[in-house]
TITILUM-994967 format. One line per field, with one value per residue (C-alpha): residue number from 1; residue in one letter; x, y, z. Coordinates in Angstrom, 1 decimal. Example, Ala and Ser with C-alpha at 12.3 -4.5 7.8 and 13.67 -1.06 7.14 Angstrom:
<sites>
n = c(1:2)
res = c(A:S)
u = c(12.3:13.7)
v = c(-4.5:-1.1)
w = c(7.8:7.1)
</sites>
This chain:
<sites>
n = c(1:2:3:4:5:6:7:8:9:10:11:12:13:14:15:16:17:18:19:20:21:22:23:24:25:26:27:28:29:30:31:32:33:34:35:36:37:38:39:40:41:42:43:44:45:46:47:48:49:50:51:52:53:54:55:56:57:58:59:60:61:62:63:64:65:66:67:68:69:70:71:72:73:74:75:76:77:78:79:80:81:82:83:84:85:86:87:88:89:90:91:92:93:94:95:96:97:98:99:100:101:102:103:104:105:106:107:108:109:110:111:112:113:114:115:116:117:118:119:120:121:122:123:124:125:126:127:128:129:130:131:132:133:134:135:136:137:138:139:140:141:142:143:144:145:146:147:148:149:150:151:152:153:154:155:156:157:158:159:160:161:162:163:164:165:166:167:168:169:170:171:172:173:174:175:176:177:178:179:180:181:182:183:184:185:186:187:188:189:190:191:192:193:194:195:196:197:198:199:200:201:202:203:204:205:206:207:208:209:210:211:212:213:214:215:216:217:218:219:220:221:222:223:224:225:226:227:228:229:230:231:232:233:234:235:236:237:238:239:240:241:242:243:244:245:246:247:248:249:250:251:252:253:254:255:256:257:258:259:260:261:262:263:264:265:266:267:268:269:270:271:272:273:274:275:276:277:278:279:280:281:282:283:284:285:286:287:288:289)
res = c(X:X:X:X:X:X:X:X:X:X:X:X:X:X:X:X:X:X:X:X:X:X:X:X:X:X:X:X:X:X:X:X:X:X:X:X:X:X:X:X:X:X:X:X:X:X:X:X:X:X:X:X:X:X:X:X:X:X:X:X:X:X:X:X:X:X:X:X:X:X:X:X:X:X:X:X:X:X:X:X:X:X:X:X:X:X:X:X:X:X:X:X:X:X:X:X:X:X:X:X:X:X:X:X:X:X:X:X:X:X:X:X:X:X:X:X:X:X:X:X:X:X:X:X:X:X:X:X:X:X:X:X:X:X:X:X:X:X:X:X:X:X:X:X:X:X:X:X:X:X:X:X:X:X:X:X:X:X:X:X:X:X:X:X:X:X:X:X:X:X:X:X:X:X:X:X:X:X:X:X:X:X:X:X:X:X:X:X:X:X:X:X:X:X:X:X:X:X:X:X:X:X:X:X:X:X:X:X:X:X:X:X:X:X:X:X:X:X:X:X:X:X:X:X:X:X:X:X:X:X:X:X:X:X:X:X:X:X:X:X:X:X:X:X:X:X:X:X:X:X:X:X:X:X:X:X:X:X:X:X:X:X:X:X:X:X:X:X:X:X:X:X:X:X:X:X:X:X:X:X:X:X:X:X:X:X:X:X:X)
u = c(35.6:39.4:40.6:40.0:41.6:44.7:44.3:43.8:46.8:49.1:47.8:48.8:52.2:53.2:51.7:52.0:50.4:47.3:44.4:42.3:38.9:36.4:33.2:30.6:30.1:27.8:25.0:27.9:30.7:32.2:34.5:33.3:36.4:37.8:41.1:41.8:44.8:46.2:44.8:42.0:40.5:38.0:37.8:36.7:34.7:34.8:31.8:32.2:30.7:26.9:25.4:27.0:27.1:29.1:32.2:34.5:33.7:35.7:38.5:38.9:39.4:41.3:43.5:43.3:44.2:47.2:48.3:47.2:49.6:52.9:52.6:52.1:54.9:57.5:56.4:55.6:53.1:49.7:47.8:50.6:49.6:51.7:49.3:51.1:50.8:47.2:46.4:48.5:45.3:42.8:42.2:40.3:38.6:37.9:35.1:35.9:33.0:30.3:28.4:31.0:28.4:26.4:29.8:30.9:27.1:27.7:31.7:31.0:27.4:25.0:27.5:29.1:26.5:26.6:23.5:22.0:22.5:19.2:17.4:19.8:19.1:15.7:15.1:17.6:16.8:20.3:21.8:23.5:25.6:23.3:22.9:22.9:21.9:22.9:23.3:19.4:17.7:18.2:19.2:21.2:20.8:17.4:17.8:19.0:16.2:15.7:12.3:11.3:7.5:8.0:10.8:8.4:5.8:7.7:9.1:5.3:4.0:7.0:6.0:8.8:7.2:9.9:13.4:15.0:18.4:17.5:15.5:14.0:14.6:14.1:11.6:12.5:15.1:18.9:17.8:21.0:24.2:26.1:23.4:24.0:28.0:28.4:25.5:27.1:30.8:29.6:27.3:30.6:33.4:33.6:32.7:33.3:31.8:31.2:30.5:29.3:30.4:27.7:27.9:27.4:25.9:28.8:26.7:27.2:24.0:24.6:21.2:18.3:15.0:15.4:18.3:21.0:23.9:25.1:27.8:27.2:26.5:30.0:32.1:29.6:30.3:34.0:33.7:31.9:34.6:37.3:35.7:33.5:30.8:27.7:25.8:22.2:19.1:18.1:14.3:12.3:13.0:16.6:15.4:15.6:17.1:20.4:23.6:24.0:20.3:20.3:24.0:22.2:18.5:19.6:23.4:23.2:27.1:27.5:27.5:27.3:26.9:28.9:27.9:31.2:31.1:29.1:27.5:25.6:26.6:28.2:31.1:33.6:37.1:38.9:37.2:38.7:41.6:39.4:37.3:40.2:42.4:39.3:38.6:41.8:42.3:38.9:39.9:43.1:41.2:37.9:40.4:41.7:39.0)
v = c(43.4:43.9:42.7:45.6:47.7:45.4:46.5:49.5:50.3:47.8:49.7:53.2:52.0:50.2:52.0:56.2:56.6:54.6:57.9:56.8:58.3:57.8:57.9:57.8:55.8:52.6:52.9:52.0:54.6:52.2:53.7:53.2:53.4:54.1:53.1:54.8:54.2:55.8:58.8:61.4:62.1:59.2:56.0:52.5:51.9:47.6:47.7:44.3:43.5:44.7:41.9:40.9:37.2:37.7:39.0:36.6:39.4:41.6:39.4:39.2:43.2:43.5:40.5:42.2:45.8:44.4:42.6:45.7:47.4:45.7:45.5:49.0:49.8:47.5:48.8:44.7:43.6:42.4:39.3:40.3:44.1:47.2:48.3:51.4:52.6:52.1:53.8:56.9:58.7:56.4:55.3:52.3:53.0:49.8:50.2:46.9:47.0:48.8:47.2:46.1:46.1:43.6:41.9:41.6:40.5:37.2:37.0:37.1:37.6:40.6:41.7:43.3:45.6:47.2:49.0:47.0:44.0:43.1:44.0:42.0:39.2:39.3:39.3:36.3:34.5:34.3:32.5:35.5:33.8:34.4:37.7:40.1:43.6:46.4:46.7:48.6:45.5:47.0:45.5:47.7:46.2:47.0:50.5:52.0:54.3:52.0:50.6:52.0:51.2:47.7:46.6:47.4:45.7:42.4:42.6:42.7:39.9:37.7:39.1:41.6:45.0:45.5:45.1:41.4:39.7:40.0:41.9:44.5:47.7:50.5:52.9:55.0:54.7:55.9:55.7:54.3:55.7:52.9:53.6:57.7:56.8:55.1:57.5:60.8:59.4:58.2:61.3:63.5:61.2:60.6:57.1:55.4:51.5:49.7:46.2:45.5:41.8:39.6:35.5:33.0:31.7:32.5:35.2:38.5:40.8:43.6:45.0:47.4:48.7:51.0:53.2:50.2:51.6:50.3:49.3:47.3:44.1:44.7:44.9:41.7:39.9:40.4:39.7:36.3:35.2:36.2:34.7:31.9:33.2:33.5:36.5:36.5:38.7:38.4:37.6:38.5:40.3:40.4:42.6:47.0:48.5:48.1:49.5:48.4:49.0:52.5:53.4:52.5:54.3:57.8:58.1:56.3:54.3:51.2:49.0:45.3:42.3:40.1:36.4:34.8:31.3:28.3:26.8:28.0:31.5:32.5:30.8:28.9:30.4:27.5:28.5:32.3:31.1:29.5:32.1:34.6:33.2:32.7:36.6:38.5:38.3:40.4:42.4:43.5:44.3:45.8:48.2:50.0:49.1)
w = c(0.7:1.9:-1.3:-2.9:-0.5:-0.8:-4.8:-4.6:-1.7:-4.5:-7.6:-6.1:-4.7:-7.8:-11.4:-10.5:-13.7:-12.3:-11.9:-8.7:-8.1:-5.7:-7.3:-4.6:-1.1:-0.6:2.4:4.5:3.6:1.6:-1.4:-5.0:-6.6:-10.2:-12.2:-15.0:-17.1:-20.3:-22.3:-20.9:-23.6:-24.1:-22.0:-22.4:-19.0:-17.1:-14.1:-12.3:-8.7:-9.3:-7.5:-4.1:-4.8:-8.5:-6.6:-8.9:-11.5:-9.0:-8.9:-12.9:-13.0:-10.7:-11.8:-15.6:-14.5:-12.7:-15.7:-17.9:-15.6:-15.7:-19.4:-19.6:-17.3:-18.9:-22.3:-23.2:-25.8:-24.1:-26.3:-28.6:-28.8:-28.0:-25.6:-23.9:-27.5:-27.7:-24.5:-25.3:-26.1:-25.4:-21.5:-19.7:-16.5:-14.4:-11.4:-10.1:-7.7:-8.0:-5.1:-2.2:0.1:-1.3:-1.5:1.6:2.3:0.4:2.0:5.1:6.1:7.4:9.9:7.3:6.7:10.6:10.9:8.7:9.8:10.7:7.6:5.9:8.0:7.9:4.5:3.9:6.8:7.9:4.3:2.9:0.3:-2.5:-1.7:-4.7:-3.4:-1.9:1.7:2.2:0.0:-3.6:-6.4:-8.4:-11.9:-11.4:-10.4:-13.8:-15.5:-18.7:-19.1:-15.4:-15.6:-17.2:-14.7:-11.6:-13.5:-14.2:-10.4:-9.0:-11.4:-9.3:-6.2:-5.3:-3.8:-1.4:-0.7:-0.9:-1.6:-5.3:-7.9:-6.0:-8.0:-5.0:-5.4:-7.9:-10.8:-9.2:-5.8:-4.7:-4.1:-6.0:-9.4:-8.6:-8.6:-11.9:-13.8:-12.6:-13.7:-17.3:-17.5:-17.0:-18.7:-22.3:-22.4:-25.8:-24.3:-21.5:-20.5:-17.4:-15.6:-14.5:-13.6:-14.9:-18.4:-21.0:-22.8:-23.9:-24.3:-26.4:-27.4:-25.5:-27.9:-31.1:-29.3:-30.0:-31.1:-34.5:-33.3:-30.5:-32.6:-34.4:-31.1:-29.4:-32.5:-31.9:-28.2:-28.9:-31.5:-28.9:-25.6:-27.5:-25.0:-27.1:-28.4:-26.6:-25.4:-21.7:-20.6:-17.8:-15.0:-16.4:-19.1:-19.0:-15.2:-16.1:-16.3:-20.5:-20.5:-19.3:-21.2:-24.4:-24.0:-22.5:-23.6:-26.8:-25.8:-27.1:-23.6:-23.0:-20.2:-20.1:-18.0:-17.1:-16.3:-16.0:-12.9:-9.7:-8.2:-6.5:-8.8:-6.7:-6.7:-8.4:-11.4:-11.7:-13.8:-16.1:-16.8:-16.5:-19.1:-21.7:-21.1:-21.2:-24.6:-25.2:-22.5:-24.1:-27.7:-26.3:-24.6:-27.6:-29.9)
</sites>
């Protein structure tokens, strides 16, 4: 996905203060790549671009950082807050895509994916614009360690035992180098929330069993007044594997998912300001919450 080169080259160049690490590689060598601004100490963590075919959530963080950024340089009020003072001790880390593989599967087809090109092909039978997983046929919201037995369970009552554009959880819980990348960096940061950008719906899910955070449904209800995106539980094979799911059950962080948008994925790019300028405003305050 050569946008986020192009951010990440612009980032560097244009906000010194930006911290750039690379987390872990994709299948393909591709960077995973974090932005941290502001304090050290404790960070406020964005993950967008988990399923190839919800790149648009890619585009918003990186669009948001860059905003994030020139207020922060210029020493400007963002949504009418003084957020350089905010972030003095208190930093955001943005991952804006976790899974770039599975990205540039949906962009521009299996190609993309070099040596595995034909598996990719195979299993989408040469449509690869709804792809959602990884480049080896795993979808990494289902590879999380949350709920484990009941995820594989619900996959094999649908009929997934293997990999496939979507749902297919791997073989065991952070088989993947994108799901190793983003558990060994919250596992060593000190992560005080998270959301996690999916499409489409306008939801936010907030809650996973009896280790809910209390306050998760404080923060969600602040995000729903902020966004009017409304506060809801995900079913089926949508529920436990996750990256909120897993946050919540093993480090007890509040973390939530947010569904930007409304309409068939993957969301066309004429809606990005849309969705962009109903978000930012949550952005700004879940930041230095």
């Amino acid at each position: 996905m050569f946008e986020l080169q192009i951010f990440k080259n612009r980032t560097l160049k244009n906000y010194p203060f930006v911290k750039c690490e690379t987390i872990g590689y994709t299948h393909c060598q591709r960077e995973i790549n974090a932005f941290t601004i502001g304090g050290k100490s404790e960070t406020v963590l964005y993950v967008g671009g988990v399923h190839g075919m919800e790149f648009i959530t890619s585009r918003i963080l990186m669009r948001y950082f860059t905003t994030l950024c020139q207020h922060y340089k210029n020493c400007k009020k963002l949504n009418g807050y003084p957020i350089r003072s905010y972030l003095s001790n208190r930093g955001l880390t943005v991952i804006p895509c976790l899974n770039p593989d599975g990205a540039a599967v949906s962009l521009t087809g299996a190609a993309a994916v070099g040596e595995f090109a034909k598996l990719v092909n195979d299993l989408s039978g040469g449509n690869c614009r709804n792809w959602q997983a990884n480049a080896v046929g795993v979808d990494i919201n289902h590879n999380f360690n949350a709920d484990w037995d009941n995820v594989k369970k619900r996959e094999r009552e649908i009929g997934i035992t293997a990999p496939c554009p979507s749902k297919f959880g791997g073989e065991c819980p952070e088989s993947e180098p994108e799901t190793k990348a983003v558990t060994a960096y919250c596992r060593s940061h000190n992560i005080r929330h998270t959301i996690a950008f999916h499409s489409q719906g306008e939801e936010i899910y907030y809650t996973f069993g009896d280790n809910t955070p209390s306050r998760c449904y404080e923060l969600a209800s602040i995000m729903e007044k902020l966004s009017g995106y409304k506060l809801a539980e995900p079913v089926g094979t949508a529920v436990g594997g996750g990256l909120k799911d897993w946050l919540i059950d093993e480090l007890n962080i509040p973390a939530f998912t947010v569904e930007v948008g409304l309409g068939e994925n993957p969301l066309p790019d004429e809606d990005l300001d849309l969705i962009y300028n109903r978000l930012e405003e949550m952005l700004t305050v879940m930041a230095i919450l």
